[in-house]
Each structure stands twice: as structure tokens, then as C-alpha cells.
C-alpha positions in Angstrom: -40.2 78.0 73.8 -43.6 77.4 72.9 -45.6 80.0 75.1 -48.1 81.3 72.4 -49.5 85.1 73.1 -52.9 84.7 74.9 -53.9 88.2 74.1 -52.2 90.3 71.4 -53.9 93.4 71.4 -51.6 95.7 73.1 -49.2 94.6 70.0 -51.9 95.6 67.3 -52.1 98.9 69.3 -48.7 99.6 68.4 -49.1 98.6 64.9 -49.6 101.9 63.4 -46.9 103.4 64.7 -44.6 100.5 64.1 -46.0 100.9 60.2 -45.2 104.6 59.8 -41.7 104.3 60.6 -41.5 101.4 58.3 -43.0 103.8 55.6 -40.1 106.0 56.3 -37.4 104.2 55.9 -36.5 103.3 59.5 -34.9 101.0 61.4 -37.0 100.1 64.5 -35.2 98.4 67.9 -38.7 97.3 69.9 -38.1 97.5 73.9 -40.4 95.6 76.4 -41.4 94.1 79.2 -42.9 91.1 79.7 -43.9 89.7 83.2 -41.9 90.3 86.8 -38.4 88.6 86.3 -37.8 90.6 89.0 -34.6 91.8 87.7 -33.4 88.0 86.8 -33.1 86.0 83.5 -35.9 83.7 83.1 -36.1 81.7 80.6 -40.3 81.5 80.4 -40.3 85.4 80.2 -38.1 85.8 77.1 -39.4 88.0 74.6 -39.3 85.1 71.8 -43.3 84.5 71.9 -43.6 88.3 70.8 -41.4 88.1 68.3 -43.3 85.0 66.4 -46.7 86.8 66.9 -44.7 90.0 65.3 -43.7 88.4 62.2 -47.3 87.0 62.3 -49.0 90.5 62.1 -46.2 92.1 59.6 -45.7 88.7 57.5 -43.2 91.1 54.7 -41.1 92.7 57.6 -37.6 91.3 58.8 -38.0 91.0 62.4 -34.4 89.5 64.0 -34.9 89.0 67.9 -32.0 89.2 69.8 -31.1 87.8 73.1 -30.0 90.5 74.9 -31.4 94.4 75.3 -27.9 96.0 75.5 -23.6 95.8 74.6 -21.7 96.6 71.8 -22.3 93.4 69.9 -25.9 94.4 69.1 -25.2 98.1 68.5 -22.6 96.4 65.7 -25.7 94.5 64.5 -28.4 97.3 64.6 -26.2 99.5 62.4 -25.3 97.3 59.7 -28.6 96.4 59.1 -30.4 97.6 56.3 -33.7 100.3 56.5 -37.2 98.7 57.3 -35.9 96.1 59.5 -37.3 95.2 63.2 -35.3 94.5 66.1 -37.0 93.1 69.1 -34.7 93.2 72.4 -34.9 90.4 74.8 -37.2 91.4 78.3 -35.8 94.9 79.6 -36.6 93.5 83.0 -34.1 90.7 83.1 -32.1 93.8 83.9 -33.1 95.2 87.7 -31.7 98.3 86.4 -34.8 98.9 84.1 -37.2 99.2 87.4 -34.5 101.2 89.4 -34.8 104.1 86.6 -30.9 103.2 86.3 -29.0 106.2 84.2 -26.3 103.9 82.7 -29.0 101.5 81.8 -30.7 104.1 80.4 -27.8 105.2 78.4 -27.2 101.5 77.1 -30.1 101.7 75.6 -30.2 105.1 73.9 -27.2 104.5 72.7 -28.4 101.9 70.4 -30.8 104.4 68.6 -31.2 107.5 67.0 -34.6 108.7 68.2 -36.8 107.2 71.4 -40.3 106.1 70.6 -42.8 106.2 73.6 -45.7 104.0 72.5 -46.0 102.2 75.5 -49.1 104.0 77.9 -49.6 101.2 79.7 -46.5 101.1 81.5 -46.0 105.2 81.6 -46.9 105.4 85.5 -43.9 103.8 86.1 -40.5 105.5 86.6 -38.5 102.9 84.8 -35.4 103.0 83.0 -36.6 102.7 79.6 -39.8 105.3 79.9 -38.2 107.9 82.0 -34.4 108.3 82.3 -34.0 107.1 78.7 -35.3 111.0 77.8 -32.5 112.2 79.0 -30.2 111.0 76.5 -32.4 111.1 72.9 -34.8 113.6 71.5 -38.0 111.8 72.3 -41.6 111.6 70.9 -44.7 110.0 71.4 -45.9 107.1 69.7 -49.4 107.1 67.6 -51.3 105.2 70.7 -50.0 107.2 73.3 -51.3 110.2 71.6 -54.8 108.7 71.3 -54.4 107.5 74.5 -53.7 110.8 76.1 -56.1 112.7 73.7 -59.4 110.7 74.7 -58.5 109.9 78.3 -58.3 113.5 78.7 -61.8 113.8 77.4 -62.7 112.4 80.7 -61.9 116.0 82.2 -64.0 118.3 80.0 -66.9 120.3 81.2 -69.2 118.4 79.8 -72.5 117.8 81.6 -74.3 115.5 82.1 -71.7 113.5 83.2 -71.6 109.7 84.9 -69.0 107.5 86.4 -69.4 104.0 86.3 -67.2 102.4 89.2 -66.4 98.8 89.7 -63.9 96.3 90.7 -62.6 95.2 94.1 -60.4 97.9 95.8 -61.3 101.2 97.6 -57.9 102.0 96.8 -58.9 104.0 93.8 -59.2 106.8 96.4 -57.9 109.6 94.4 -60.1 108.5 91.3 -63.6 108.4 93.2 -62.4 111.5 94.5 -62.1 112.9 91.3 -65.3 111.2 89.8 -67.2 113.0 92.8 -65.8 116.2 92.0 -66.1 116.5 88.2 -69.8 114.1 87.3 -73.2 114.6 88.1 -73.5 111.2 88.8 -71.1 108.3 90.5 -72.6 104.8 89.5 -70.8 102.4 92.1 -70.9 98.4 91.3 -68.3 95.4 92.0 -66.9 94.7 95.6 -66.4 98.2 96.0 -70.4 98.6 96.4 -70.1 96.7 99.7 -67.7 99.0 101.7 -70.5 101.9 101.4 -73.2 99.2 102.4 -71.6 98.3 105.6 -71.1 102.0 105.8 -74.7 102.5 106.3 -74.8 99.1 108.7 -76.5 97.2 106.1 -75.8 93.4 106.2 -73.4 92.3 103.4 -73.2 88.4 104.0 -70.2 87.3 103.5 -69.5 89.8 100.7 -66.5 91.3 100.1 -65.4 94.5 101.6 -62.4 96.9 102.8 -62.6 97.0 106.4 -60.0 99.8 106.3 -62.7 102.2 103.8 -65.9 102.0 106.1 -64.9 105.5 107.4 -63.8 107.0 104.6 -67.3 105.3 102.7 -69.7 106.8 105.6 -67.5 110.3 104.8 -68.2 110.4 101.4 -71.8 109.3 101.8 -72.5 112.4 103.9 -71.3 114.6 101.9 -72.3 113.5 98.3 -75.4 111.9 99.0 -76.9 113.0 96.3 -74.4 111.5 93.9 -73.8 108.3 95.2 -75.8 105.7 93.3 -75.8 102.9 94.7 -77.2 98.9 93.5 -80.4 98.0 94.7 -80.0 94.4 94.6 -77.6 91.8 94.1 -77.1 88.1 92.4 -76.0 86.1 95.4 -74.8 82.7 96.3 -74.1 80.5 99.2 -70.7 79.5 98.1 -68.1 81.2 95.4 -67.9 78.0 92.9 -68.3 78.4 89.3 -71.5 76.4 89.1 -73.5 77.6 92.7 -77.2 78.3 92.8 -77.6 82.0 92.5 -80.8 84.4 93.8 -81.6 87.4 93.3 -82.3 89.7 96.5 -82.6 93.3 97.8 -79.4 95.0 98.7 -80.8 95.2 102.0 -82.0 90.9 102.6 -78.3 89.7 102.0 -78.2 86.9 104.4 -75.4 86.2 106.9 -74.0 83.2 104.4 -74.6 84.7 101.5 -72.2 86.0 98.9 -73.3 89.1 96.3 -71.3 88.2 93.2 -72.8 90.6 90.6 -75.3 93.5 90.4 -79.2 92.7 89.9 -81.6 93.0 87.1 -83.3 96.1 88.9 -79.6 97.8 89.7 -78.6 97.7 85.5 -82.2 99.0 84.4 -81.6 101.8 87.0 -77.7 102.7 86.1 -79.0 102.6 82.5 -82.0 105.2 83.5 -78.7 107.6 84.6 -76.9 106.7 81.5 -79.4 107.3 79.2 -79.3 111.4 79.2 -75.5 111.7 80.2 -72.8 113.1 77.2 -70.2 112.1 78.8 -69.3 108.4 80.5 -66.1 107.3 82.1 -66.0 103.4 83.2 -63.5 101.6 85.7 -63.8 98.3 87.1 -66.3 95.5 86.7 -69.9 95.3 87.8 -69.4 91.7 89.3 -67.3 88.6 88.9 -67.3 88.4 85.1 -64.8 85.8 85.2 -67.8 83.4 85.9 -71.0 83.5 83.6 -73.5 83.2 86.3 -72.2 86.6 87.4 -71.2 88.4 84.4 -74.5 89.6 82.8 -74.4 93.3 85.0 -71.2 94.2 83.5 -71.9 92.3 80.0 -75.5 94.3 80.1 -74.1 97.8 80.4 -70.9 97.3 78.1 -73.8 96.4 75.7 -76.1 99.2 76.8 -73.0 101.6 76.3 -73.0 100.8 72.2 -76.8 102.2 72.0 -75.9 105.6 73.5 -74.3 108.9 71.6 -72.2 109.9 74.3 -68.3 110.2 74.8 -67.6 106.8 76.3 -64.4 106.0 77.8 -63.1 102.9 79.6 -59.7 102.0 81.6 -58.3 99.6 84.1 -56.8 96.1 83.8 -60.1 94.1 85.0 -62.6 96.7 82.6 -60.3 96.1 79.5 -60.0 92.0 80.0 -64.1 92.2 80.3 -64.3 94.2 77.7 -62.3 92.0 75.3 -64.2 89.1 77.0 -67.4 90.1 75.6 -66.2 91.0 72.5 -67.6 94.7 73.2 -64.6 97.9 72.3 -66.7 98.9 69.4 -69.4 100.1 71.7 -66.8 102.6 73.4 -64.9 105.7 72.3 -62.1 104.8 73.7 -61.2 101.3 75.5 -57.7 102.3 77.2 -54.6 99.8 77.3 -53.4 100.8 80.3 -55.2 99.3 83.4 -52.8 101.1 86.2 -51.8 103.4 84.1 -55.3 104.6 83.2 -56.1 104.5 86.4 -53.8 107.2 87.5 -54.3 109.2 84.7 -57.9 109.1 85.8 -57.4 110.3 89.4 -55.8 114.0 87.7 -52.2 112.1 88.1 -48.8 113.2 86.4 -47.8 110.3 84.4 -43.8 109.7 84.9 -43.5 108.9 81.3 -45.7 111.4 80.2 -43.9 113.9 81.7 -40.7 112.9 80.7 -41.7 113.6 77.1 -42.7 117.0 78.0 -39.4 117.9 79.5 -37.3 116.1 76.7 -39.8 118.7 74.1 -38.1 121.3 76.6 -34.6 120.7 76.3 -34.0 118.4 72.8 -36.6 121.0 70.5 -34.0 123.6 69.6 -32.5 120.2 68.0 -35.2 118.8 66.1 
């Protein structure tokens, strides 16, 4: 198999905790997904590319991968190993098991180790096998990044004032989240599609822009009753057609014409996000300002990641689309805190209980008397 990683940072994430337990002596079994297999072998998800970029990273480690995640065979193998050796198991999902939070699965795998490891964020919101039922059979802590993870996400819910939200991206799914940034910031900085549903709200004409038809009364809802928070853009790049190379304008988020497509905010909308920005202490970002994927339309999101590095404020981002961006530009250092998670952030955000998260806390409950 020749797939090559395309982005290996959620592996350096893990580094430091894969290091320490190097340092002391351990043996380390490494379990992870890697696509949707939907519960099937498939050979183009095996977990082989991770295991050359691994031996890449830690060049003086022995990393074996093996070509299965469970049986007696490999719990022969594990134990006659030596100390300071890695042991990457083939893709957890291969198993449907894993997905179905599946007890003897669960078991399978505890019974390979000593201690469970949960270093994985990104995939804590889910109620799978090997994050949540696995607690139940191993004492169980949490890995180096989780605990950063946890620590500055959960700056996002101090009393700190001012504070902004900066909301992007495509859904008005995020419900919970705008709920929660209306509640706790002074100010609610809203870009992306997600702009367009409170637009409409106000019968404003949005081209052919996108929007969610089934939001326009929860938008108008919101509008009325945080007014004064809402900040909306006041102008957009647009286009007549969504191609890579299309001739874009710039126009008033009120003269969007009936075949015209807003694909990123305006020059006037970043200067004024970055007049609210300026001041605040505290800054939580989700979801892009535009199409980034596309240069023409990625300067709003790539101008305020930018802006973001001149500030002294507590600046935190999350969500799939946010982080790729992000990386894109080449921008973390200008955050406190760029999150690995994108749905897992995302619910963490929105004042969620993390499955995984609290399947540590109850394993602290029952396994401490142990430890």
C-alpha cells in the first residue's frame, strides 16, 4: 500500500505522550481509526500508512504493525516483547463492534493491556468501543493532548469579558454552540454560509447564496432578541458562477444580485470584525469566513487568522473546516490553542458532555482505590 499520510498532525499531537511512556519503560499498543470501513475490512483503510509515517517521526523506536486489533495470537506477541516497543493495531473500525460500543469488543481489547491511554479528543464525542466501554475493564487516564485539549477549550467558558465569537462555516446546525456563544460573549461575529440564513431572515436578497431554508425562523428569533450582538458582514466577494477561476466583485450585503453567488466576506466586513476583536480578552473561533478552499475567496478567513497573531488575547480555535484552514495558511502559532477535534470541539463548545470524557471521570470513580 502506498497511500502516504496527507496530513500528520494529529500523529505529532500524540507524540508527547507516546514519548513519556517510552521514557518509562513501557510497552505501547496504539488503537485507531482510520476512515468509515463501515465495520468491513478494506484493504485502502489499513492502518499500514500510519505505521511508516510512525517509524518516520520516532526513527530509534521499534514499531511492529500488526494485522489485526484483537485474539490471542497478538496478546502472545505483545507480552513477549521487550519494554519501549510500539504496537500499532490494524483499523479498529474494520470491527462494526467498535461503533456499536460493543462490551466483548471492548474487553478484547483491554485485555491486551495493562493500562488504557485516552489521547484521542478528536474522536471523544463518540460512544465507541474503544473510548467508552473500554473504561470499564482498565484503570484509565488521559493522554497529554487530551489534557491540553480539555484545559484550553475550557478557557472558552471563563468569565472573561470582553469576549467575541467568530462563527463561520456552512451549517445552522451548530445550534447549541450559537446558543451558547450568545449567552456567554459580548459579541457574536457571524461569517461563511451561515451569514446568509440571518440575511434572508431580514428579507434581504442573497443571490444564489447558500442558505438553510429550515433556520430562517429560528435566525429571525435570535435576531430579535440579541440584536445587539449579532454582527453581521457588510459586504461580500461575489461571483456569477462557483468555478475556481470566476470573476469576483465586491458588493454591499444588501446589492447581491439574483445570480450572484457571495463566496467570502468583504474588505469592509474584516476591517470591522477586527474593530470588535481588537479590545476583546477572550476569542473563540469556528468555521470559515468563506470558501478558503479557493484563493479568490480565502483572504477573509486568511485576514483574520492573521489579524488573530497581533492580538494579546486568549485565542482559541475548533472544528474540522477552521483547523484544515488553519493548517492551510500555515497560521496555529497565531492561536492559543488550535483544537484537533472538529466535531468533537464542536460539542465541547456548545457546553456538551463528551462520552469519552466522561468515561474517564467515572473510571477515576471506580479504578482510584486501585491506583
Amino acid at each position: 500500500n502506498t497511500t502516504k499520510v496527507a496530513d500528520n498532525s494529529k500523529i505529532k499531537a500524540s507524540l508527547p505522550t507516546i514519548k513519556y511512556l517510552l521514557a518509562k519503560n513501557n510497552k505501547i499498543i496504539l488503537a485507531t481509526h482510520l476512515g468509515d470501513p463501515k465495520g468491513k475490512f478494506t484493504p485502502e483503510l489499513k492502518t499500514d500508512p500510519l505505521a511508516a509515517e510512525l517509524k518516520q517521526l520516532l526513527p530509534k523506536t521499534k514499531i511492529k504493525k500488526l494485522n489485526d486489533c484483537i485474539g490471542k495470537e497478538l496478546k502472545v506477541e505483545i507480552q513477549s516483547a521487550k519494554p519501549k516497543q510500539i504496537f500499532l493495531l490494524e483499523n479498529l473500525r474494520f470491527y462494526k463492534e467498535e461503533e456499536e460500543n460493543d462490551f466483548t469488543f471492548a474487553h478484547s481489547l483491554a485485555n491486551l493491556a495493562d493500562i488504557y491511554v485516552n489521547d484521542a479528543f478528536a474522536v471523544s464525542h463518540r460512544n465507541h468501543a474503544s473510548v467508552s466501554a473500554i473504561t470499564n475493564f482498565l484503570p484509565a487516564v488521559a493522554g497529554f493532548l487530551m489534557e491540553t485539549e480539555v484545559t484550553q477549550l475550557s478557557k472558552a467558558f471563563s468569565n472573561i469579558h470582553p469576549t467575541v465569537w467568530l462563527m463561520g462555516g456552512a451549517k445552522l446546525d451548530k445550534i447549541d454552540l450559537i446558543n451558547q456563544a450568545l449567552q456567554r460573549a459580548d459579541y457574536l461575529l457571524i461569517g461563511g454560509a451561515l451569514a446568509f440564513t440571518f440575511l434572508k431572515a431580514q428579507r434581504i436578497n442573497i443571490g444564489m447564496s447558500k442558505f438553510d431554508s429550515n433556520s430562517l425562523e429560528l435566525a429571525q428569533k435570535l435576531l430579535n432578541k440579541y440584536k445587539h450582538k449579532i454582527i453581521l458582514p457588510v459586504d461580500f466577494i461575489v461571483s456569477e458562477e462557483f468555478k475556481v477561476r470566476a470573476k469576483t466583485s465586491i458588493v454591499k450585503h444588501n446589492q447581491i444580485k439574483t445570480n450572484q453567488i457571495a463566496l467570502d466576506i468583504g474588505p469592509e466586513t474584516a476591517h470591522n470584525f477586527q474593530q470588535y476583536l481588537i479590545p476583546a480578552k477572550l476569542i473563540v473561533w469556528n468555521g470559515p469566513l468563506g470558501y478558503f478552499e479557493w484563493a479568490k475567496f480565502a483572504k477573509g478567513t486568511k485576514e483574520i487568522a492573521r489579524f488573530l497573531g497581533k492580538l494579546n488575547a486568549i485565542k482559541i480555535a475548533g472544528g474540522g473546516e477552521t483547523t484544515a484552514a488553519i493548517h492551510k495558511f500555515g497560521l496555529e502559532h497565531n492561536l492559543t490553542h488550535l483544537s484537533t477535534g472538529g466535531g468533537a470541539s464542536l460539542e465541547f463548545l456548545s457546553g456538551k458532555k463528551l462520552p469519552g470524557i466522561e468515561a474517564l471521570e467515572e473510571n477515576c470513580k471506580k479504578f482510584n482505590s486501585l491506583i
